[in-house]
C-alpha positions as CSV (number, residue, x, y, z in Angstrom):
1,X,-6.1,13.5,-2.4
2,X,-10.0,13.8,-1.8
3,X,-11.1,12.4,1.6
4,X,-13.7,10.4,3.1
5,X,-14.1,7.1,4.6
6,X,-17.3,7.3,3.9
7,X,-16.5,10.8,3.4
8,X,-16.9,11.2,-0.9
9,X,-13.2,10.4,-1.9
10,X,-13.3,13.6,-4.8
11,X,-10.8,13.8,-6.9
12,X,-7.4,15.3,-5.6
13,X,-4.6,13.4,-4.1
14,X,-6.4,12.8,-2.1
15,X,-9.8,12.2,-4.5
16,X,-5.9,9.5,-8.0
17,X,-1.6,5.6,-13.0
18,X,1.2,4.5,-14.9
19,X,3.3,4.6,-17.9
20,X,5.5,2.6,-20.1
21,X,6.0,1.6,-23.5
22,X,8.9,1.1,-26.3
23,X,10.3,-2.0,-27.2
24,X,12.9,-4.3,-28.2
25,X,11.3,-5.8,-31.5
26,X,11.6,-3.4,-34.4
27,X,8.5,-1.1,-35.9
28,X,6.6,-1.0,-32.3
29,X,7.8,1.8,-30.6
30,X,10.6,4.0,-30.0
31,X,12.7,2.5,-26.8
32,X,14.1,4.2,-23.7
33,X,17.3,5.4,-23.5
34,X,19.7,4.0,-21.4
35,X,19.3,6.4,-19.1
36,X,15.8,5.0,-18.1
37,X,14.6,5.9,-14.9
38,X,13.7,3.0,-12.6
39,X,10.8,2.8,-10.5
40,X,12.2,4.5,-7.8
41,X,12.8,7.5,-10.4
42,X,16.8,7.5,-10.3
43,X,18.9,5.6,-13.2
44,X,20.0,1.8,-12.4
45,X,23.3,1.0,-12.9
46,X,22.7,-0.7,-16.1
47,X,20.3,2.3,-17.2
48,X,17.3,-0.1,-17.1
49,X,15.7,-2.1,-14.3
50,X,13.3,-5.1,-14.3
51,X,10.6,-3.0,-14.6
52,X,11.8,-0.9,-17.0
53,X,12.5,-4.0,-19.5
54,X,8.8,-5.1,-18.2
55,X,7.1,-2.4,-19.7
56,X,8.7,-2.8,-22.9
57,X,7.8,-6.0,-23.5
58,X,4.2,-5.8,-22.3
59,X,4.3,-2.6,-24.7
60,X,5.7,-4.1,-27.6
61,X,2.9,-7.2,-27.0
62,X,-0.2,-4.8,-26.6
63,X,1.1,-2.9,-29.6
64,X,0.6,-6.1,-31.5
65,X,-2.5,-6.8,-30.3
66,X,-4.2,-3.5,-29.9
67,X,-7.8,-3.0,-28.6
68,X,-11.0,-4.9,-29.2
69,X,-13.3,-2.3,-29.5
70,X,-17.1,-2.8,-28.9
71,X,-20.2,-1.7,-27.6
72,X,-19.8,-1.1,-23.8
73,X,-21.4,-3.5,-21.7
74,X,-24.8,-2.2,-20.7
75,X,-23.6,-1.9,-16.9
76,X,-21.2,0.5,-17.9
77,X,-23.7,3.0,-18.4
78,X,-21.4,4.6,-21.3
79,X,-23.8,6.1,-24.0
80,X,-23.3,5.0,-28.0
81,X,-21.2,5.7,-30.0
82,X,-18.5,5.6,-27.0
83,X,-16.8,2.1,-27.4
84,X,-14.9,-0.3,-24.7
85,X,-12.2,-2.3,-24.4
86,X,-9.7,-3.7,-22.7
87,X,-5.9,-3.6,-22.7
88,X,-3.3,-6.3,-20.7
89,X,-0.8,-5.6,-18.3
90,X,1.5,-7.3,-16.2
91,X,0.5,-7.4,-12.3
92,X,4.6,-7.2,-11.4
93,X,6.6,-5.5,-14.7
94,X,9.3,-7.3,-13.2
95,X,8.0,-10.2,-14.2
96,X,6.3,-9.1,-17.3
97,X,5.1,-12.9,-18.4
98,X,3.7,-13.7,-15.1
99,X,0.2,-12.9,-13.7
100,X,-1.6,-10.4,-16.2
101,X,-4.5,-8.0,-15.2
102,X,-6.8,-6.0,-17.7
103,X,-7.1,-2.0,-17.5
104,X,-10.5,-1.1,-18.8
105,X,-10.4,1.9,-21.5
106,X,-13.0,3.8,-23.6
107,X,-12.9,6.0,-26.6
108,X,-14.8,8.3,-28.7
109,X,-13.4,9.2,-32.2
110,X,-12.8,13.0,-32.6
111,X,-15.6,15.0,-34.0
112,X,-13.4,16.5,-36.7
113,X,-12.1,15.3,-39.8
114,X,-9.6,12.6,-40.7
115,X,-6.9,15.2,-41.5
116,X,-7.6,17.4,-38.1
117,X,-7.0,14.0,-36.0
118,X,-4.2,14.6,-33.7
119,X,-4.4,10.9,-31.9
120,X,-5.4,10.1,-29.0
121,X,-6.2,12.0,-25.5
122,X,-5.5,10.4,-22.3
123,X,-7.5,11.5,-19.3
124,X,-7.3,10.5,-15.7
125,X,-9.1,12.7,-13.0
126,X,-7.9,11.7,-10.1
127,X,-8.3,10.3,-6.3
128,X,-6.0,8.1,-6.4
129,X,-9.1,5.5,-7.1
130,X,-10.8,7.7,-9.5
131,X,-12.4,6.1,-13.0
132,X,-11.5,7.9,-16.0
133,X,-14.6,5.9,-18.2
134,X,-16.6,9.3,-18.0
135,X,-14.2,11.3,-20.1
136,X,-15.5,10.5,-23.6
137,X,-19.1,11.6,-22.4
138,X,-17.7,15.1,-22.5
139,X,-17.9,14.8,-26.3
140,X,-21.5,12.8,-26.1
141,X,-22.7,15.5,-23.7
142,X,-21.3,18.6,-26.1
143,X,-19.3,20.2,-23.5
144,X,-18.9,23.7,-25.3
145,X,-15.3,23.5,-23.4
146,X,-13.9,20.8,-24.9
147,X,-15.2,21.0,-28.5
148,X,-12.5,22.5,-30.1
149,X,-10.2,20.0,-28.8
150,X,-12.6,16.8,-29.3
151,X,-12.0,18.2,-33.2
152,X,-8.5,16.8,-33.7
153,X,-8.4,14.1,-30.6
154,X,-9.8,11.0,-30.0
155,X,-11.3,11.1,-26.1
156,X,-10.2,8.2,-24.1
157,X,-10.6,7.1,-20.5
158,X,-9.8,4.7,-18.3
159,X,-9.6,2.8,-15.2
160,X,-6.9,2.6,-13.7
161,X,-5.3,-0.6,-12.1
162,X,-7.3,-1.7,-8.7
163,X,-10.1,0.6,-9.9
164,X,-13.8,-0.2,-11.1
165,X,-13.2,-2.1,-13.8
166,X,-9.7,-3.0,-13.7
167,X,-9.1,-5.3,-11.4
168,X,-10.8,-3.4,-8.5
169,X,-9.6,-4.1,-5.1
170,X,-11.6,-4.1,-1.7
171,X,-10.8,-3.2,1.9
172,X,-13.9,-4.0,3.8
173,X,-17.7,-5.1,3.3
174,X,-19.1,-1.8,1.2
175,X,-22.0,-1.8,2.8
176,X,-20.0,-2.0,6.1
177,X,-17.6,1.0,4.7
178,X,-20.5,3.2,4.4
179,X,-22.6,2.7,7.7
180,X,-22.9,5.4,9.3
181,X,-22.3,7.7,12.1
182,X,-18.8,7.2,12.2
183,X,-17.1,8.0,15.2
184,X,-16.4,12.1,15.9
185,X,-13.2,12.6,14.0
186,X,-12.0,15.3,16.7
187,X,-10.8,13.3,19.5
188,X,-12.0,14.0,22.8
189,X,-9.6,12.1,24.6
190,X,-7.1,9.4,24.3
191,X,-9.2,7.0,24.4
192,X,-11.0,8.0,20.7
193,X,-7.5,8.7,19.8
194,X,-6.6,4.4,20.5
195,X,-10.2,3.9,19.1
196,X,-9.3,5.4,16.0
197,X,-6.0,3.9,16.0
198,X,-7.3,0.8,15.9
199,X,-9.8,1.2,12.8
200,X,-6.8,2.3,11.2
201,X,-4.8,-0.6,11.9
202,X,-8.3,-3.1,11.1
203,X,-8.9,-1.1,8.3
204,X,-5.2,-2.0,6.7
205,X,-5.2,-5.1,7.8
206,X,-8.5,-5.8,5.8
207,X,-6.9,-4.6,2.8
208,X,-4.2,-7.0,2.7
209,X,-7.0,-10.0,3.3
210,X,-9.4,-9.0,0.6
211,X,-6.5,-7.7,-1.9
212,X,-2.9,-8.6,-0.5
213,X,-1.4,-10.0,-4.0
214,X,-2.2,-7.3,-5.5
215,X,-1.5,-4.7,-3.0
216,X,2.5,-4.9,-3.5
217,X,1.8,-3.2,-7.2
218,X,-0.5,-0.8,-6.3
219,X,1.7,2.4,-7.4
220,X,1.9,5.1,-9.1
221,X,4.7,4.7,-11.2
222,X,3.3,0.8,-11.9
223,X,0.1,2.9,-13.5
224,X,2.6,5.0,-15.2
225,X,3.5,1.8,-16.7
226,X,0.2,0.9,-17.5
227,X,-0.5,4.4,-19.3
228,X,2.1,3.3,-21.4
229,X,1.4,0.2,-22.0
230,X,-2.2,1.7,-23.2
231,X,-0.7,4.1,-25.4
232,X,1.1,1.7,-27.2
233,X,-2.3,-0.7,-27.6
234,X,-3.9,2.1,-29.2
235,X,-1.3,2.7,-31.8
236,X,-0.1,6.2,-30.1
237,X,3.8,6.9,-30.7
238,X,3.6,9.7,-28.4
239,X,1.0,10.2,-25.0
240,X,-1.4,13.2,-25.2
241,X,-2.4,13.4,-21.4
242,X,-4.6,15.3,-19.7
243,X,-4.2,15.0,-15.8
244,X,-6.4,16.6,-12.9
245,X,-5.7,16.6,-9.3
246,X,-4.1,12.9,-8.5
247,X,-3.8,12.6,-12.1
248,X,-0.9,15.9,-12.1
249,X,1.5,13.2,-10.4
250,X,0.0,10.6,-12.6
251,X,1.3,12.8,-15.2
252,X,4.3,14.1,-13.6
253,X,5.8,10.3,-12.7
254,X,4.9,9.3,-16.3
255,X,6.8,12.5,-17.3
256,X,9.9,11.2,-15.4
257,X,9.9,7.9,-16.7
258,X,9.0,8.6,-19.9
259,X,10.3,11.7,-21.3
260,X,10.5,10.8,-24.5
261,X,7.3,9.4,-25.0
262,X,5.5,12.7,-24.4
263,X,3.6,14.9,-26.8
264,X,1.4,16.5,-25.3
265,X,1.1,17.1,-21.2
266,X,-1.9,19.3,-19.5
267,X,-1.4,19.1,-15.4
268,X,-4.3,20.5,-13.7
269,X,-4.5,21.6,-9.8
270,X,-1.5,19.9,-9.1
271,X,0.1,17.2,-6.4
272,X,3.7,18.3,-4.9
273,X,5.5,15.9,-6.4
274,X,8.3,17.0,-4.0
275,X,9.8,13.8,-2.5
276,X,9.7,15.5,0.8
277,X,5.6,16.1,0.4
278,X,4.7,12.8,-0.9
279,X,2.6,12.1,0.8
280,X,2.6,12.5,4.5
281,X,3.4,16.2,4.3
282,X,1.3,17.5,1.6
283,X,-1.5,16.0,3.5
284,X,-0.8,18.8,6.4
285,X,-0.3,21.3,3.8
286,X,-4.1,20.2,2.6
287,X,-5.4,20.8,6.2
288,X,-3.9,24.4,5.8
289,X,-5.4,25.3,2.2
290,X,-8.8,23.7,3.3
291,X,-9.5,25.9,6.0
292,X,-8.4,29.0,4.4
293,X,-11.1,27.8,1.2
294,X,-13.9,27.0,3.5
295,X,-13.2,30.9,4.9
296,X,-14.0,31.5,1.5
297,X,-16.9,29.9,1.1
298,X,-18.1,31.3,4.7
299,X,-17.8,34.7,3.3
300,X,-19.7,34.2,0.3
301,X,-22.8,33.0,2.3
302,X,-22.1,35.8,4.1
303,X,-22.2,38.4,1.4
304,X,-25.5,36.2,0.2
305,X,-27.4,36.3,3.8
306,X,-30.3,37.5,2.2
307,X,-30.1,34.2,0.2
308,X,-29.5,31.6,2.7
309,X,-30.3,33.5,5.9
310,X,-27.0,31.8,7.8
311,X,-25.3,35.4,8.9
312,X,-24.0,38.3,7.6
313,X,-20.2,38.3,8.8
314,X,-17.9,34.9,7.9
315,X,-17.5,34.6,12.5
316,X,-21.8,34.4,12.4
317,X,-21.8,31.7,9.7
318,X,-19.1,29.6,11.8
319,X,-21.0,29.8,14.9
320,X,-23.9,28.2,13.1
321,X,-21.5,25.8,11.9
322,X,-20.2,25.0,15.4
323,X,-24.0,24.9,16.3
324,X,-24.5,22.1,14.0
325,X,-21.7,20.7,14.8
326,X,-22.4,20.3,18.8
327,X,-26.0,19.0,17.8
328,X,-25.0,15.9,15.2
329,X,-21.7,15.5,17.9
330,X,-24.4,15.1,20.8
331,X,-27.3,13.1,18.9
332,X,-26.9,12.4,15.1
333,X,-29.6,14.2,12.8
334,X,-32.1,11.0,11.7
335,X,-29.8,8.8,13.9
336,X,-27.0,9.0,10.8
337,X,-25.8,12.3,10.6
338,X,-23.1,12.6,12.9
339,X,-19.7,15.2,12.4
340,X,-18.0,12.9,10.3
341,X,-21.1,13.3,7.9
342,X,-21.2,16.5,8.3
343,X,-17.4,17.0,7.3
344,X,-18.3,15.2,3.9
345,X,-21.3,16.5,2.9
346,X,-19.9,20.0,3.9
347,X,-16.5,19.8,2.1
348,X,-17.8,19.5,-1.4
349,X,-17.8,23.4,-0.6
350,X,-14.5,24.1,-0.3
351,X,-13.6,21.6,-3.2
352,X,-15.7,22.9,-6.1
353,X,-16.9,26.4,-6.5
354,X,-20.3,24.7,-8.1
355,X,-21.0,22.9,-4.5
356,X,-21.5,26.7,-3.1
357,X,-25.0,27.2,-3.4
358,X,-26.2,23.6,-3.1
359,X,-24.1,23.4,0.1
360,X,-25.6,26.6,1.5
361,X,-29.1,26.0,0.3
362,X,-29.3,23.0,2.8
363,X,-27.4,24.6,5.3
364,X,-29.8,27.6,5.3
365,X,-32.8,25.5,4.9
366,X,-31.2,23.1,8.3
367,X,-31.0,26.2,10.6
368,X,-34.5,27.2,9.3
369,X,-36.2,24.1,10.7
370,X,-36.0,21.8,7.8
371,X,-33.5,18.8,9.0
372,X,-34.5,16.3,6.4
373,X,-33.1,18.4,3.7
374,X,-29.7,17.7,5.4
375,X,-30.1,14.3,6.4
376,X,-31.0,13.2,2.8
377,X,-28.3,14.8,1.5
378,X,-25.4,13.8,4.3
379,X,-26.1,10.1,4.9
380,X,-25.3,7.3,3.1
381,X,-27.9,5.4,1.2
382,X,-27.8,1.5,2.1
383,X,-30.0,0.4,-1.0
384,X,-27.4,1.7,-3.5
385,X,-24.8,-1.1,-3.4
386,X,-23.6,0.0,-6.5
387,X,-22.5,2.8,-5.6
388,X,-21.3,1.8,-2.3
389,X,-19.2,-0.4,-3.7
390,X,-18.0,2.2,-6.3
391,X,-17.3,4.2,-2.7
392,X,-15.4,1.9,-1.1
393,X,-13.2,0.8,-4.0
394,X,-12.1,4.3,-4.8
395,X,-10.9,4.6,-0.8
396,X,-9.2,1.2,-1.4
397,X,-7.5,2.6,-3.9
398,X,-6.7,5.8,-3.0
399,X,-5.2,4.1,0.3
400,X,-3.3,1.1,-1.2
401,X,-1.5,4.1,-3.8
402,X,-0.9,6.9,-1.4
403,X,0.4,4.6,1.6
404,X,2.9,2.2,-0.9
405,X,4.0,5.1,-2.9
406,X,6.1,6.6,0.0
407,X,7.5,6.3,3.3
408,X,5.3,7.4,5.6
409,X,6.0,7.9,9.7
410,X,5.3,4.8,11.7
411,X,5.4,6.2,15.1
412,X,2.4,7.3,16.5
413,X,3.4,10.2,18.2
414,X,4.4,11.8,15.3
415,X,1.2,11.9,13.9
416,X,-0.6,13.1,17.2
417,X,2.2,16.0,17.4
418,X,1.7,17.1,13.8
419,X,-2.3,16.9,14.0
420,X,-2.7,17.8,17.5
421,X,-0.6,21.2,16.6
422,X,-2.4,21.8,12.9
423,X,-5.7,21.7,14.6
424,X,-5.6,24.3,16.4
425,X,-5.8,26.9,14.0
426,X,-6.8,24.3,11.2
427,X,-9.7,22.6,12.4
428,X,-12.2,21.7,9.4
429,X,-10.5,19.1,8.1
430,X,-7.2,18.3,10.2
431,X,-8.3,15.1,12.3
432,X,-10.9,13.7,9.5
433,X,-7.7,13.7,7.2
434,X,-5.0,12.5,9.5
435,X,-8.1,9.3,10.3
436,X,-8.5,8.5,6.7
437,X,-4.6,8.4,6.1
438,X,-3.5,6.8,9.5
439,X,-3.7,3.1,7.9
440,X,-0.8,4.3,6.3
441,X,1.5,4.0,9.3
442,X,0.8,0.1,9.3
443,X,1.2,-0.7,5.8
444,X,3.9,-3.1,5.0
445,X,4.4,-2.1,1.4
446,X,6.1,0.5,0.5
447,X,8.6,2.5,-2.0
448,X,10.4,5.8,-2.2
449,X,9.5,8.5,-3.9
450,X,10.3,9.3,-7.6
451,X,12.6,12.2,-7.8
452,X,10.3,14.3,-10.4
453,X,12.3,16.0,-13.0
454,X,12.3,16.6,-16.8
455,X,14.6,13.9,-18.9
456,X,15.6,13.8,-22.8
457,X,12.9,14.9,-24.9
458,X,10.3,16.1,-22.6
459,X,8.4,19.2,-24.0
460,X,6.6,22.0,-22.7
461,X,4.1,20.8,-20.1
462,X,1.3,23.0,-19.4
463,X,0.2,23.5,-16.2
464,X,-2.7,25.1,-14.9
465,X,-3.6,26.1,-11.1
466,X,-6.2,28.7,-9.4
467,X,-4.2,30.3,-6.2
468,X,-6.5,29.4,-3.3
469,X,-7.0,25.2,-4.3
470,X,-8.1,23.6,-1.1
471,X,-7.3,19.8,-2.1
472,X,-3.8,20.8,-4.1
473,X,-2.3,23.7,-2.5
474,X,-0.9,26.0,-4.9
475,X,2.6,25.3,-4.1
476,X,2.4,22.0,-6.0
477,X,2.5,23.8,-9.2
478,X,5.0,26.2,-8.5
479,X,7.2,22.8,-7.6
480,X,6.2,20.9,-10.6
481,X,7.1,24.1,-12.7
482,X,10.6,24.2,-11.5
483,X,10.7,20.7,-12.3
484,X,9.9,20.4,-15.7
485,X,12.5,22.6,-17.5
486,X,10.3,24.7,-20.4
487,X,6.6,24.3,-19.1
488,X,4.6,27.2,-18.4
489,X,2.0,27.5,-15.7
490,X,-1.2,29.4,-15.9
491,X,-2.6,30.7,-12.0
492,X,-6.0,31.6,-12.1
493,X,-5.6,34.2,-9.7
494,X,-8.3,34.8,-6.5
495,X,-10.0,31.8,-7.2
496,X,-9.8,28.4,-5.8
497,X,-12.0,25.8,-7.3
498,X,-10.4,22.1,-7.7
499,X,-9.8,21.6,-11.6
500,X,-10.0,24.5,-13.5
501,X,-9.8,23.1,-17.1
502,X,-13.5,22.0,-17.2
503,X,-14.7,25.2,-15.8
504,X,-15.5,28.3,-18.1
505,X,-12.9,30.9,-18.4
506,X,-11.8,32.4,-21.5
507,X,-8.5,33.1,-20.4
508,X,-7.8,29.4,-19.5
509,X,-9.9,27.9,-21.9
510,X,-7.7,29.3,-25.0
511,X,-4.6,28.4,-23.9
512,X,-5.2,25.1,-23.4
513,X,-6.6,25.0,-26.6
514,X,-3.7,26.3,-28.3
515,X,-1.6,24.1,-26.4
516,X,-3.4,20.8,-27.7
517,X,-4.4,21.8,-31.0
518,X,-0.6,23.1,-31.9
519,X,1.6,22.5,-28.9
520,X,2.3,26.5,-28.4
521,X,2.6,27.8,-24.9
522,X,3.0,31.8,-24.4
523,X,6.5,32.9,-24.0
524,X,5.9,33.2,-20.2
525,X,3.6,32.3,-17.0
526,X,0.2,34.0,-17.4
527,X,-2.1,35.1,-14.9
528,X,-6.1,34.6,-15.4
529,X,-8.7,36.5,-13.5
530,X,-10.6,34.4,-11.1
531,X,-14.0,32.3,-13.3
532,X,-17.6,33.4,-12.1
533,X,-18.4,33.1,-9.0
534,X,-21.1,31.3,-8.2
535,X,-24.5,33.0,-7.7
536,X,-27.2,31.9,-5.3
């Protein structure tokens, strides 16, 4: 759930699929029970829906037809020997031979030998609206983190449905969608408040002009489906999965809906996937975790004030954020930079532990005279239309999922009650959020919730969480934990960075190893200590 409107959209619930597979015609895969959960994530009275019978047909046909592999397309910017592809899914598995769209995947062999290949790895990191395409890099790169497991798997990414390159939907102009100053997300009266409300209510409306058909399908059990449908293109009986921030209920709907076609399962900072969170309330709950991380971060500059010059005590390093604040509110730095910049340059802090000192460094090198620093680094660059089309997309998606995956309130004054109140003592990221999810309350599509919980033939699922996660609060994986009868969940304790798998720590590291390499989990929870932090 990563914000930003033109704030970055990183990758939490904020900034993330879908699963299917089995079928009817002998030798392809191994088909659901009859107690196969429909898309809503409860049994239908037959034990199968339409769109459960979709997904085994379009799994049984990609089976068949597998995956063309070949040199990525030069615009991909994918180095050799990672190879492309694409595999076809049904728009609406309820009518799984009508319209078909095609989900963009990637792969690198494992490094290892033919007898130390395990399959295939699955990867999706999030948003919703985040591309997965990176993921075999991690091999091409040498991450020292992931070699033992790029031994026995092959690395494979991919866009999801509505994303980059698989059938990518649009809200707005992208250069539009990243002009900038937006307006002040703290309302100053109730006349931003109906000035907001009505971008909101524009910004939806836009979606459904540019996108509409393809709007109605934009879920997350739909790219549960489509993970299944992928699995079966690439020959895979079982999913190996690896899924970080968005990409925990990614994993956790697939999970549901597809117990038996698990193998392997790694959930990292992880989504409530409580009906009652998703996703209206575990937005408030992010307000809450964000200001107690960006507290954090506050008293690590403070601790480094020989550093970064920005105060000595966490209440001297929020006046000068107030400071700034009042400045960009009043006249925008460089005629850009106004608080809604601020919020998303300045929350890459609270998300990652590596955005510490960069954040800081500009911040310390603002308040000693140097504005330029800041403006480079805050506003949005017009003559990349690449990337502000990659920008805009990913909000797209990460809208169209999170507002048709749920029921969300439709009267106003709920939302001003719940925000008005969280403010108050929650006031980093409170209104930005409530903004960037508002078109929400509008949108005509929508679903209940799947009711998350383990089915026949779900393994262990590890899980993986540091205590103080800003964008996925650490009751998410306590609730996924309870959930999924037999998984274990490691806490990195007294730390707080979003996605701990890629980040060096022993303690983690090993265990998910383990996990992958021979599908052991310890005989109960385990708590880490905290990674490094950083240093200035």
């Amino acid at each position: 759930m990563s914000k930003s409107r033109v704030r970055r959209r990183a990758t939490a619930f904020g900034t993330a699929g879908a699963l299917v597979t089995a079928t009817l015609i002998a030798g392809a895969v191994t088909a659901p029970t009859a107690s196969a959960a429909s898309a809503s994530g409860q049994p239908s009275a037959q034990g199968w829906d339409h769109e459960a019978r979709g997904a085994v047909i379009a799994a049984a046909r990609a089976a068949r037809a597998g995956v063309d592999w070949q040199d990525c397309p030069a615009d991909w910017n994918l180095p050799k020997p990672i190879q492309c592809g694409y595999v076809t899914v049904p728009l609406d598995y309820a009518k799984p031979f009508g319209k078909q769209i095609k989900i963009a995947v990637d792969r690198i062999g494992n490094t290892g030998t033919k007898g130390e290949r395990q399959g295939a790895l699955l990867y999706n990191p999030g948003g919703p609206g985040g591309s997965g395409l990176r993921f075999p890099a991690r091999v091409t790169g040498k991450s020292a983190v992931w070699a033992k497991t790029a031994e026995a798997y092959d690395f494979v990414g991919f866009d999801p449905r509505g994303v980059g390159k698989s059938a990518p939907i649009s809200c707005v102009d992208p250069q539009e969608f990243v002009k900038a100053p937006k307006m002040d997300p703290v309302p100053g009266s109730e006349a931003d408040k109906l000035a907001q409300r009505k971008l909101a209510r524009e910004y939806a409306d836009g979606c459904f002009e540019r996108s509409g058909e393809m709007l109605p399908h934009m879920t997350t059990p739909n790219t549960a489906r489509d993970l299944d449908v992928v699995r079966a293109a690439l020959g895979e009986k079982k999913l190996n999965f690896l899924g970080v921030s968005y990409g925990t209920y990614l994993g956790a709907v697939y999970g549901t809906l597809f117990p038996g076609h698990v193998r392997r399962m790694v959930v990292d900072s992880v989504v409530n996937p409580s009906r009652e969170k998703i996703w209206y309330q575990a937005n408030l709950d992010q307000d809450v975790a964000f200001e107690q991380r960006w507290k954090d971060w506050q008293d690590w500059v403070a601790k480094n004030d020989a550093t970064f010059h920005l105060g000595d005590t966490r209440a001297e390093v929020q006046e000068q954020w107030l400071k700034l604040r009042a400045t960009a509110a009043k006249e925008p730095l460089g005629g850009v930079v106004g608080p809604a910049e601020l919020i998303s340059f300045f929350q890459s802090a609270p998300y990652y532990d590596s955005a510490w000192v960069p954040t800081a460094d500009i911040f310390g090198k603002y308040v000693a005279g140097d504005t330029q620093a800041l403006v480079d680094a805050a506003a949005p660059d017009l003559s990349d239309t690449v990337g502000n089309a990659s920008s805009e997309n990913g909000n797209a998606v990460y809208t169209a999922v999170e507002c048709a995956d749920a029921q969300w309130p439709t009267d106003w004054r709920t939302w001003d009650a719940d925000n008005t109140k969280l403010h108050r003592d929650h006031p980093f990221m409170t209104w930005a959020n409530a903004w960037m999810n508002l078109p929400c309350a509008t949108w005509p599509v929508k679903q209940p919730p799947v009711d998350v919980k383990t089915g026949k033939g779900l393994p262990p699922v590890l899980i993986v969480q540091s205590e103080r996660d800003a964008a996925t609060p650490y009751g998410g994986a306590v609730e996924l934990h309870k959930r999924f009868k037999g998984s274990r969940l490691i806490t990195e304790r007294d730390a707080g960075s979003h996605g701990v798998t890629g980040l060096v720590n022993p303690c983690v590291n090993d265990r998910v190893d383990t996990y992958l390499l021979t599908g052991k989990v310890d005989a109960k929870d385990v708590t880490c200590d905290p990674h490094a932090t950083p240093k200035p």
